[in-house]
N, CA, C and O atoms as CSV, one atom per row, in Angstrom:
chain,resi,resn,atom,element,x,y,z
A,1,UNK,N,N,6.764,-17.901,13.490
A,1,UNK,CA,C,6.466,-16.726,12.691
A,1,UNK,C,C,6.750,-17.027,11.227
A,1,UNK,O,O,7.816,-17.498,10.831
A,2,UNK,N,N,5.605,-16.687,10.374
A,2,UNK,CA,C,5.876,-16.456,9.123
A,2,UNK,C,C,6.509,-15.348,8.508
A,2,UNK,O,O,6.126,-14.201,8.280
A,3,UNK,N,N,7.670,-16.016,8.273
A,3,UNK,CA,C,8.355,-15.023,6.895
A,3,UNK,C,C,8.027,-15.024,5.552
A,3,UNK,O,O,8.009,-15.955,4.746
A,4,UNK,N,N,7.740,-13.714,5.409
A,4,UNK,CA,C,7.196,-13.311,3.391
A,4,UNK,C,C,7.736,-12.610,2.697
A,4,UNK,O,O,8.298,-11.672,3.261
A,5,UNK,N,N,7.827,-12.670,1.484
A,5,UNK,CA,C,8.481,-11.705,0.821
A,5,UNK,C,C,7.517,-11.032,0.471
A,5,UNK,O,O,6.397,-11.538,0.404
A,6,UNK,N,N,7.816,-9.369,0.084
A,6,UNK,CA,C,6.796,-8.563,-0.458
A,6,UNK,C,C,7.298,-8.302,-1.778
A,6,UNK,O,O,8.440,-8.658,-2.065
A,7,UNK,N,N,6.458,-7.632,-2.732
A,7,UNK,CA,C,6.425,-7.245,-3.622
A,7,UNK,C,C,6.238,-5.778,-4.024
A,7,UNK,O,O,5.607,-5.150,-3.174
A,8,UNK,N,N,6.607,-5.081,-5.067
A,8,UNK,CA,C,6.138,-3.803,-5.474
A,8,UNK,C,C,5.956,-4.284,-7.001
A,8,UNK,O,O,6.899,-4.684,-7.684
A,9,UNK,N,N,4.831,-4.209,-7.381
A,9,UNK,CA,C,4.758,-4.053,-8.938
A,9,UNK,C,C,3.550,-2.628,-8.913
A,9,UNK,O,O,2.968,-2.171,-7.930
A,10,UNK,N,N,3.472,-2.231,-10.196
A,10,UNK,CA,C,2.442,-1.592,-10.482
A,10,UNK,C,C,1.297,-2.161,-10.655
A,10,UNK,O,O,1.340,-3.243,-11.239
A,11,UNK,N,N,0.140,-1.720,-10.288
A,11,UNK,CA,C,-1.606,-2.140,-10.097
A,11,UNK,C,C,-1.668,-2.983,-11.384
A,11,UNK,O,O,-2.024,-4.160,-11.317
A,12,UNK,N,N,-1.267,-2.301,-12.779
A,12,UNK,CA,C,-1.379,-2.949,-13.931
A,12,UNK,C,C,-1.363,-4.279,-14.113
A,12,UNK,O,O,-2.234,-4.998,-14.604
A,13,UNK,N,N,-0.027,-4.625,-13.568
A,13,UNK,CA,C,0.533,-5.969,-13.482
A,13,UNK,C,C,0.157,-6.913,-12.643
A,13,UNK,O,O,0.805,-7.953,-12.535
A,14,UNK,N,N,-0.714,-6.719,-12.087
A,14,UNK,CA,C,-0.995,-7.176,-10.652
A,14,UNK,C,C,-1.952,-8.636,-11.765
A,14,UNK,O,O,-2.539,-8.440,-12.829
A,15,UNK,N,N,-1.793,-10.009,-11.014
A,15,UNK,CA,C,-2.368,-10.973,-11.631
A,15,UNK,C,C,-4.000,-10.988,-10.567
A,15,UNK,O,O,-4.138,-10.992,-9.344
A,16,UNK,N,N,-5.050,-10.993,-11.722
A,16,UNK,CA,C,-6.591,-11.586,-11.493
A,16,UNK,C,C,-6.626,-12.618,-9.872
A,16,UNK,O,O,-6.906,-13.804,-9.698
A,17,UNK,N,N,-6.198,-11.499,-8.873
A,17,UNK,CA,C,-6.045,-12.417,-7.867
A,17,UNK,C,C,-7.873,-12.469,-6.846
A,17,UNK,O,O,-8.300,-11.470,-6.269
A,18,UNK,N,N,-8.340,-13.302,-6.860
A,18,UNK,CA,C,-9.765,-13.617,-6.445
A,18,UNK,C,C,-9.688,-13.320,-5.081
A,18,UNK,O,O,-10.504,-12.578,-4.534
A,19,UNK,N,N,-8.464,-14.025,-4.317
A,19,UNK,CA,C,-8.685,-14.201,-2.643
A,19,UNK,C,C,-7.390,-13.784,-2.286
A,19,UNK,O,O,-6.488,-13.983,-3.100
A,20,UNK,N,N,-7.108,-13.169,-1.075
A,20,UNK,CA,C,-5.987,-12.766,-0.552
A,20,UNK,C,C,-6.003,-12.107,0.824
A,20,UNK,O,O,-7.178,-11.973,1.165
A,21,UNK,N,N,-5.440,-11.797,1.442
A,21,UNK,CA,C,-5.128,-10.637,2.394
A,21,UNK,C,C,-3.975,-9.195,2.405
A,21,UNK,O,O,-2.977,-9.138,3.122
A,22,UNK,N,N,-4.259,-8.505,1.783
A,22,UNK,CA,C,-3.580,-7.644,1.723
A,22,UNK,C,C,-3.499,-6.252,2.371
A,22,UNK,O,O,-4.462,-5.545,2.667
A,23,UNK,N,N,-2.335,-6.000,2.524
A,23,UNK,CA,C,-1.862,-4.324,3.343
A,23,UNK,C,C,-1.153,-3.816,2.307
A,23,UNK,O,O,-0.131,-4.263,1.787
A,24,UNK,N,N,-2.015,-2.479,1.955
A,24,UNK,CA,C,-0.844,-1.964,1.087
A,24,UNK,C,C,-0.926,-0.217,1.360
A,24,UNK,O,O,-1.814,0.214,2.096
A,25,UNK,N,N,-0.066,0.599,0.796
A,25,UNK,CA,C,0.321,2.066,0.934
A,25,UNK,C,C,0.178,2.391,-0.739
A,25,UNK,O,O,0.703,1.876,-1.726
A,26,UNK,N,N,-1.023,3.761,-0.514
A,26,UNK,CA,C,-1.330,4.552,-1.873
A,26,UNK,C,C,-0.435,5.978,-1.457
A,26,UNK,O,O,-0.660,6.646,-0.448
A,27,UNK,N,N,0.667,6.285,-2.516
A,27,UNK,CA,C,0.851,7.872,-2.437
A,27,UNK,C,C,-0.366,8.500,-2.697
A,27,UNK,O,O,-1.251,7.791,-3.179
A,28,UNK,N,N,-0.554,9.433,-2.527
A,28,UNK,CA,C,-1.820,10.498,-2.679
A,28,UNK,C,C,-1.479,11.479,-3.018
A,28,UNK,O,O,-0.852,12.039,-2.119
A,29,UNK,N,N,-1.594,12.387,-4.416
A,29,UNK,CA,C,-1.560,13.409,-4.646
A,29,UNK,C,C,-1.076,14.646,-3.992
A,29,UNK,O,O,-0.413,15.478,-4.610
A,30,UNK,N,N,-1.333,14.746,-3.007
A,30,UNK,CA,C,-0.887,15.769,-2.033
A,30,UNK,C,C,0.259,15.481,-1.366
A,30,UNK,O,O,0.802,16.285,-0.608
A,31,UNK,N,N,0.800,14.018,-1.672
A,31,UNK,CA,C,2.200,13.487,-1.319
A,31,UNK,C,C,2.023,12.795,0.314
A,31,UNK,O,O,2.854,12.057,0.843
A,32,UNK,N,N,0.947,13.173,0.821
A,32,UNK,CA,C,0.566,12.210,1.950
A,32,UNK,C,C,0.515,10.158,1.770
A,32,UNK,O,O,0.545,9.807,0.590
A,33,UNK,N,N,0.468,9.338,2.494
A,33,UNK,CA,C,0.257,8.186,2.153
A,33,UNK,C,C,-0.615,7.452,3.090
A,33,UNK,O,O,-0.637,7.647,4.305
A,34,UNK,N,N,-1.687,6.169,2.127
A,34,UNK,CA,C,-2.309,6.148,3.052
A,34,UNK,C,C,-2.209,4.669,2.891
A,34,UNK,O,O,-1.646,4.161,1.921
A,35,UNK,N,N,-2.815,3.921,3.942
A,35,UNK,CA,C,-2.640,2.501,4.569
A,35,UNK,C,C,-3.924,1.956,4.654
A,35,UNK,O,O,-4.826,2.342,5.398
A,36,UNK,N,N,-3.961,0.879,3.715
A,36,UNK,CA,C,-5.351,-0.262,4.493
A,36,UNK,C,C,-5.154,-1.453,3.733
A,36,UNK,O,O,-4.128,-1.748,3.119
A,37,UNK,N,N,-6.654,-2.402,3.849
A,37,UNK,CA,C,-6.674,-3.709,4.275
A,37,UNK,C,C,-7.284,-4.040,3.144
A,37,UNK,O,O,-8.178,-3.274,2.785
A,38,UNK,N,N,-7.003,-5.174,2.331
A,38,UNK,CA,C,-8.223,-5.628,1.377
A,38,UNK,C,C,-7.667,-6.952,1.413
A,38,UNK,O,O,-6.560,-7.234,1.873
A,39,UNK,N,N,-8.901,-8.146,0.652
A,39,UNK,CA,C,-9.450,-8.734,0.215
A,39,UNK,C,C,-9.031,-8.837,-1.485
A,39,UNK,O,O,-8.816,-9.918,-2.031
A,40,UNK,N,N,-8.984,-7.953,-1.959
A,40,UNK,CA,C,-9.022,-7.687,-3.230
A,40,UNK,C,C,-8.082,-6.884,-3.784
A,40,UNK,O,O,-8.533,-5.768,-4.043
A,41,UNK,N,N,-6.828,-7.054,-4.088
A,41,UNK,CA,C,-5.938,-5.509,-4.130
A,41,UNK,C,C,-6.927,-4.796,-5.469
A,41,UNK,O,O,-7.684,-3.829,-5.560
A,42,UNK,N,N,-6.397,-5.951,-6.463
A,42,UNK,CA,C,-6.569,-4.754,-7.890
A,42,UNK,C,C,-8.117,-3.845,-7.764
A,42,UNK,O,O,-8.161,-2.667,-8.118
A,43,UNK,N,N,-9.543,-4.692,-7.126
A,43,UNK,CA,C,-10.751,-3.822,-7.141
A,43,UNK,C,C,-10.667,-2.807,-6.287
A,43,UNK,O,O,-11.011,-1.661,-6.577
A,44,UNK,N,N,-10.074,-3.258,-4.860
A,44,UNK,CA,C,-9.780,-1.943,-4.027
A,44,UNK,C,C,-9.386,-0.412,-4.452
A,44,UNK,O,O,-9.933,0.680,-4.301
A,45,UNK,N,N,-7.807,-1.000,-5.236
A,45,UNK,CA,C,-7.277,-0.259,-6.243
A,45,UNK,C,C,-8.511,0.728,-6.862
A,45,UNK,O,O,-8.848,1.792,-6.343
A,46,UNK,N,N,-9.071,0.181,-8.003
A,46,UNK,CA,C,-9.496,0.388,-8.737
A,46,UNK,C,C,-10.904,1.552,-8.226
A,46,UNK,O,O,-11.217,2.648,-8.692
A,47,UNK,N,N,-11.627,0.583,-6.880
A,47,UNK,CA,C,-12.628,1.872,-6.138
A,47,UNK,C,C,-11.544,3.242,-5.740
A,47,UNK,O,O,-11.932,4.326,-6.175
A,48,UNK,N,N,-10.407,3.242,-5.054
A,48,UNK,CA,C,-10.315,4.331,-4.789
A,48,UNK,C,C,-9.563,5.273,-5.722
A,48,UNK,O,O,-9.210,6.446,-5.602
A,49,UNK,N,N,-9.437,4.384,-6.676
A,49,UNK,CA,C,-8.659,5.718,-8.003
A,49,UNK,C,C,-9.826,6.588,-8.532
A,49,UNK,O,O,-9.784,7.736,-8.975
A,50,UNK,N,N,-11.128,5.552,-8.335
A,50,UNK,CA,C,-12.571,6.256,-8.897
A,50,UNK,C,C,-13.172,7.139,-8.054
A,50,UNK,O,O,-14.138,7.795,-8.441
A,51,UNK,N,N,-12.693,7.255,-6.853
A,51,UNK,CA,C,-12.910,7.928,-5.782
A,51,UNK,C,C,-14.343,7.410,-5.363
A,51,UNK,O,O,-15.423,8.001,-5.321
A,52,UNK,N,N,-14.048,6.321,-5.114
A,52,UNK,CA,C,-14.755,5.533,-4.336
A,52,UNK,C,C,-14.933,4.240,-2.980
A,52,UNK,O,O,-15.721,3.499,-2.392
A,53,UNK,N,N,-13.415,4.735,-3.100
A,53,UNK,CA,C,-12.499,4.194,-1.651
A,53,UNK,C,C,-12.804,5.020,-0.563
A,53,UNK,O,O,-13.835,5.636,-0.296
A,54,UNK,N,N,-11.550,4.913,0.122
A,54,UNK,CA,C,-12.061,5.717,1.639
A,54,UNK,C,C,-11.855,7.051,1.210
A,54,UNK,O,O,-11.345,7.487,0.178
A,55,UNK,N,N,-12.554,7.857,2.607
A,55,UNK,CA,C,-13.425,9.002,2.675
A,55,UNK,C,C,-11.421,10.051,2.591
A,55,UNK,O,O,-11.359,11.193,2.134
A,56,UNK,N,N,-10.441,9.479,2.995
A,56,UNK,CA,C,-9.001,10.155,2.878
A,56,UNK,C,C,-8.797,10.505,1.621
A,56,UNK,O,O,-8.495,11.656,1.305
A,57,UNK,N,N,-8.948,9.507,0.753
A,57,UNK,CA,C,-7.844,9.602,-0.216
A,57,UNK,C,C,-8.885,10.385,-1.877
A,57,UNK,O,O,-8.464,10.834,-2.943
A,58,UNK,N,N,-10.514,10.187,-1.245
A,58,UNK,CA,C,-11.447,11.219,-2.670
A,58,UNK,C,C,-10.638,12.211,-2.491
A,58,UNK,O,O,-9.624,12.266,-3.187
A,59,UNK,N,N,-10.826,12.915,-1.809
A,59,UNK,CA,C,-10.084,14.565,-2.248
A,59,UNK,C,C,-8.531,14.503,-2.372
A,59,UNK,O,O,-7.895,15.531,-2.137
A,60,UNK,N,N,-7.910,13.405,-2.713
A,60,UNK,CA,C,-6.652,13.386,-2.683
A,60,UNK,C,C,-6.074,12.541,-4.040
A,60,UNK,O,O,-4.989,11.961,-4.083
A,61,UNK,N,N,-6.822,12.599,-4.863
A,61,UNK,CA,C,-6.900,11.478,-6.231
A,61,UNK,C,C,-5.585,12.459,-7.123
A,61,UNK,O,O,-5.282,13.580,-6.715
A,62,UNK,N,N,-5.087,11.996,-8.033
A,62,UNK,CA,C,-4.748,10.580,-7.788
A,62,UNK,C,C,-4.321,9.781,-7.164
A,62,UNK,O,O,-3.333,10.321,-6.664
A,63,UNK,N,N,-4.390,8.351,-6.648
A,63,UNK,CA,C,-3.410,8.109,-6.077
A,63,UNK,C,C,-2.700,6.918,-6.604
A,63,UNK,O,O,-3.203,6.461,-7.630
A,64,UNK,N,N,-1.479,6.206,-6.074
A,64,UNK,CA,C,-0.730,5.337,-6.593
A,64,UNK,C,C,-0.457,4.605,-5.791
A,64,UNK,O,O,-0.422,4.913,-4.600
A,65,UNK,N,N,-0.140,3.215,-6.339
A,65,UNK,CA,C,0.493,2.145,-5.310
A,65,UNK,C,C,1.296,1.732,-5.277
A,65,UNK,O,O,1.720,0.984,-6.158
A,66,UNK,N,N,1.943,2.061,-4.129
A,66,UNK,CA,C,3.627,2.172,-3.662
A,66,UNK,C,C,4.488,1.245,-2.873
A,66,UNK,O,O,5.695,1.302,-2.639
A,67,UNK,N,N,3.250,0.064,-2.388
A,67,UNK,CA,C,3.785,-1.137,-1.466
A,67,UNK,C,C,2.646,-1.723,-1.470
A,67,UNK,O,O,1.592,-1.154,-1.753
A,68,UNK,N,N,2.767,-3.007,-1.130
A,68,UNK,CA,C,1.826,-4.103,-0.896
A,68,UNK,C,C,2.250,-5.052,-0.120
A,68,UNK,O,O,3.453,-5.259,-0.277
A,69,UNK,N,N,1.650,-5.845,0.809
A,69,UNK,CA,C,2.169,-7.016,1.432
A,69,UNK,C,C,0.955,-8.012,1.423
A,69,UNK,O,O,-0.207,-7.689,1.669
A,70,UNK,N,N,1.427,-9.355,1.082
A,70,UNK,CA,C,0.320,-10.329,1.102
A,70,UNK,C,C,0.602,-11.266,2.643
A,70,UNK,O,O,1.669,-11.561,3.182
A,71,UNK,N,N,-0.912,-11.586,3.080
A,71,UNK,CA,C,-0.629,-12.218,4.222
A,71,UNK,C,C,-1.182,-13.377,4.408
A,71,UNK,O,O,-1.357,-14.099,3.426
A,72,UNK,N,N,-1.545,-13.776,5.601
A,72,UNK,CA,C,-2.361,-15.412,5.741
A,72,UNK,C,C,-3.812,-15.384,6.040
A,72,UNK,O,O,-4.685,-16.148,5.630
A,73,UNK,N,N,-3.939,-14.059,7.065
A,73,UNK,CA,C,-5.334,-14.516,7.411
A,73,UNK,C,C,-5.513,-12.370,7.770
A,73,UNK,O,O,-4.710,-11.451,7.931
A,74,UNK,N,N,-6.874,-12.493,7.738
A,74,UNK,CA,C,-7.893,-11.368,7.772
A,74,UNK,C,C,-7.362,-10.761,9.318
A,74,UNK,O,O,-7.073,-9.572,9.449
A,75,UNK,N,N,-7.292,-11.583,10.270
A,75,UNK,CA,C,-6.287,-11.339,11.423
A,75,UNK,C,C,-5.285,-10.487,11.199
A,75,UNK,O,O,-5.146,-9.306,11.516
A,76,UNK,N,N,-4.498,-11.346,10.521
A,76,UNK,CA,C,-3.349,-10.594,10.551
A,76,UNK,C,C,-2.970,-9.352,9.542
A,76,UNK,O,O,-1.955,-8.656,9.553
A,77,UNK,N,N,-3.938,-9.305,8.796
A,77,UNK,CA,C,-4.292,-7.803,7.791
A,77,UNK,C,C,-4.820,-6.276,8.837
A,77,UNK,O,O,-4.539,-5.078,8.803
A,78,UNK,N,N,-5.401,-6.852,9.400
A,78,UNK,CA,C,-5.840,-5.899,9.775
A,78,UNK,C,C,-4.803,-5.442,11.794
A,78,UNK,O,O,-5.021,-4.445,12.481
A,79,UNK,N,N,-4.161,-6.182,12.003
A,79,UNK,CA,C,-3.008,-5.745,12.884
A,79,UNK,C,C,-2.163,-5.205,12.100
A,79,UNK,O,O,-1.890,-4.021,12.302
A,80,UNK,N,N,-1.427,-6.025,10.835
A,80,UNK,CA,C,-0.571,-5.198,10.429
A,80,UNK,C,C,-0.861,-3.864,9.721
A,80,UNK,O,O,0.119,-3.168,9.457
A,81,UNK,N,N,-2.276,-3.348,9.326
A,81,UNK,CA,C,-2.753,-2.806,8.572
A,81,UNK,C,C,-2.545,-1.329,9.843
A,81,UNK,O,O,-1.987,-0.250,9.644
A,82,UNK,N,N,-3.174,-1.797,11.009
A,82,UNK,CA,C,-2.969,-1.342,12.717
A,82,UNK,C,C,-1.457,-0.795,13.105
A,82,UNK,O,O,-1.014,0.064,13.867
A,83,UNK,N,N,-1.074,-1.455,12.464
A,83,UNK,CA,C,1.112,-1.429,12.876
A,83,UNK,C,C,1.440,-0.122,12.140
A,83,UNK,O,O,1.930,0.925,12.563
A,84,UNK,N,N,1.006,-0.505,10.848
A,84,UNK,CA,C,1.608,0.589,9.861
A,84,UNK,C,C,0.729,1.940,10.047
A,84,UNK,O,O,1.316,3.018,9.946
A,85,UNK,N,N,-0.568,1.913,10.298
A,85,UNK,CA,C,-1.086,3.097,10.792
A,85,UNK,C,C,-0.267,3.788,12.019
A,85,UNK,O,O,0.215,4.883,11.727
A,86,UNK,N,N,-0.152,3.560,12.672
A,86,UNK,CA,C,0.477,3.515,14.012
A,86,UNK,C,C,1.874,4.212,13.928
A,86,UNK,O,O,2.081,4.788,14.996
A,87,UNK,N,N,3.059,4.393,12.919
A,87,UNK,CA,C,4.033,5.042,12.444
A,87,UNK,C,C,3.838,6.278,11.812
A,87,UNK,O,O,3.229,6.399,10.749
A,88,UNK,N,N,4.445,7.387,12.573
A,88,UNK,CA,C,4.444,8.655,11.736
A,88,UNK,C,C,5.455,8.652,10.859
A,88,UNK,O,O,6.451,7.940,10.730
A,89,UNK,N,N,4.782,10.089,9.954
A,89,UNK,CA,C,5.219,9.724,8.542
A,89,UNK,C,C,6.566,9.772,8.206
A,89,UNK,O,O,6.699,9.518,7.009
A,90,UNK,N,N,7.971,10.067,8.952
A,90,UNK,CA,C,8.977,9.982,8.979
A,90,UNK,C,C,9.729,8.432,9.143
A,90,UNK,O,O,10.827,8.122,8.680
A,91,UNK,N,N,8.934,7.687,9.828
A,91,UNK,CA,C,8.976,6.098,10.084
A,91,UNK,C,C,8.425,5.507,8.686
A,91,UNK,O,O,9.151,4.711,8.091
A,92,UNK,N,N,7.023,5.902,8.070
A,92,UNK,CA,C,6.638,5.240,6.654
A,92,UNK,C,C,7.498,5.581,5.526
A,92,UNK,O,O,7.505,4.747,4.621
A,93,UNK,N,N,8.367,6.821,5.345
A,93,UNK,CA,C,8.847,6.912,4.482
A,93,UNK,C,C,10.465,6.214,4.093
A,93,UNK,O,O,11.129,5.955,3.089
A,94,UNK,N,N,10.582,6.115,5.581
A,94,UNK,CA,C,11.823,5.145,5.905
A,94,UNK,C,C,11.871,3.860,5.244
A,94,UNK,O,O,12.629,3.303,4.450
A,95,UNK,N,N,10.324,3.465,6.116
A,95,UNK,CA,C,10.388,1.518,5.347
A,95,UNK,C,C,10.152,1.731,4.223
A,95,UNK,O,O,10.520,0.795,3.513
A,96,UNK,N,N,9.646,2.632,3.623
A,96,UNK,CA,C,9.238,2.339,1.817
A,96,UNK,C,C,10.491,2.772,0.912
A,96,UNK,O,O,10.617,2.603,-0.301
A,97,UNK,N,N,11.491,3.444,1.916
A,97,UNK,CA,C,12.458,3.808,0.952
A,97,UNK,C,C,13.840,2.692,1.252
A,97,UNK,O,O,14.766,2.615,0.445
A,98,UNK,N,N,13.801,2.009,2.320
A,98,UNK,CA,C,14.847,0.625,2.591
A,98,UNK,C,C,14.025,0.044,1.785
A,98,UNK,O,O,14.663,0.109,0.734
A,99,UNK,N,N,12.639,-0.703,1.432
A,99,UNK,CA,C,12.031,-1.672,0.907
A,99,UNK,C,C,12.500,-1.871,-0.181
A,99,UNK,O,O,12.835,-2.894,-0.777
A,100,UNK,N,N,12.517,-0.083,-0.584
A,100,UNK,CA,C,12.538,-0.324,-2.703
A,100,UNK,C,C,14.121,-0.251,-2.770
A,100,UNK,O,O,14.617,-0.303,-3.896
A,101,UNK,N,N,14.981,-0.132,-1.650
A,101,UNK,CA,C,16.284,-0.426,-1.973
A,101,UNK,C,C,16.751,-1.946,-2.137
A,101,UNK,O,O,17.546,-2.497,-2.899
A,102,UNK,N,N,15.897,-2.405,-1.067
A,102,UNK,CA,C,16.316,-3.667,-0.806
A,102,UNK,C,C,15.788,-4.530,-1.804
A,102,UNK,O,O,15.905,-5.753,-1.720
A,103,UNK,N,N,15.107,-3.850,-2.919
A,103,UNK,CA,C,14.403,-4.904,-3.637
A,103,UNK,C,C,14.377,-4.773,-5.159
A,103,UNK,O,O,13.748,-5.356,-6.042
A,104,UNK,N,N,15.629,-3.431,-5.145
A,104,UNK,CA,C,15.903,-2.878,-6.354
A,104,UNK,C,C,15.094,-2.311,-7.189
A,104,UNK,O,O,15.117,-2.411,-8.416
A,105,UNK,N,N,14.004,-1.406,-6.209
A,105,UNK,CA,C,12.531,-0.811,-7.236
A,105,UNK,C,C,13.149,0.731,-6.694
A,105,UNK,O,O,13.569,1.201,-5.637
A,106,UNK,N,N,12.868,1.319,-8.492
A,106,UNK,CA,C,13.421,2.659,-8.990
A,106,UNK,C,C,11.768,3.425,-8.504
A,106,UNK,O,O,10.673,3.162,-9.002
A,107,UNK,N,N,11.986,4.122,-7.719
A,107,UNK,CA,C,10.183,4.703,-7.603
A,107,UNK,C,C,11.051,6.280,-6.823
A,107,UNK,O,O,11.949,6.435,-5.995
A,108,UNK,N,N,9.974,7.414,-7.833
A,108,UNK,CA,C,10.757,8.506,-7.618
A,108,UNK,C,C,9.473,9.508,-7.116
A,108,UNK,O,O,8.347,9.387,-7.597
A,109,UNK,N,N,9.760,10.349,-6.247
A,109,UNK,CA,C,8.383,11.210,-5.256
A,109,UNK,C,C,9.226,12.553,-5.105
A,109,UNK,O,O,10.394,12.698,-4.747
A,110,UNK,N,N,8.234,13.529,-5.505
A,110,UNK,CA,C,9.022,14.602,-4.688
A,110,UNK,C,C,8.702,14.774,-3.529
A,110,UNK,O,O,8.946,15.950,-3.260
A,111,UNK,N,N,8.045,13.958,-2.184
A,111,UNK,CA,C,7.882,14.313,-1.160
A,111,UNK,C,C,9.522,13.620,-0.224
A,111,UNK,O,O,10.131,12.558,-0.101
A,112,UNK,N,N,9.600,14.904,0.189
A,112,UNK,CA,C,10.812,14.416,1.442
A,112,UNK,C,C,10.346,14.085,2.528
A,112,UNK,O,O,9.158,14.210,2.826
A,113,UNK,N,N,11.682,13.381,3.633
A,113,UNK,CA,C,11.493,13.002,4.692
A,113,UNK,C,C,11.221,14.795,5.416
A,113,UNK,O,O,10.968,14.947,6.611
């Protein structure tokens, strides 16, 4: 098994990355969060802030990005992409709030557990 480290930066910062596999979590306006798979973080990003991502998160703009994980293969994006769907939202708010402890990221929501 591969072990990775993840990251949280903001979309901004994110480096001109061409190829990848990524899983990441958008807060959504309505304080819901949502989960998927790209290829591409920053364009992904970028379609669904324009509301041109998935059909969840248009009526839910703005949204923000609150986790990311990079992986190895398209395989394994889309199981883990599967995993994290798969947790209700009392379980997602858990790992995102150990993550940003464990990794010393200040990120503040008024949605509670």
């Amino acid at each position: 098994m591969v072990k990775m480290r993840t990251t949280l930066i903001p979309v901004e910062l994110l480096p001109p990355i061409e190829a990848g596999h990524y899983v990441y979590m958008l807060l959504c306006h309505d304080g819901t969060l949502y989960t998927g798979y790209t290829v591409h973080l920053p364009h992904r990003l970028a379609m669904h802030r324009s509301g041109k991502g998935a059909k969840y998160t248009r009526g839910r703009l703005p949204v923000q990005l609150v986790y990311y994980e990079v992986g190895i293969s398209r395989s394994w994006g889309l199981r883990r992409e599967a995993e994290i769907k798969g947790w209700n939202k009392e379980v997602k708010w858990r790992y995102l709030q150990d993550f940003w402890q464990r990794e010393g990221v200040l990120f503040a929501t008024t949605t509670e557990l």
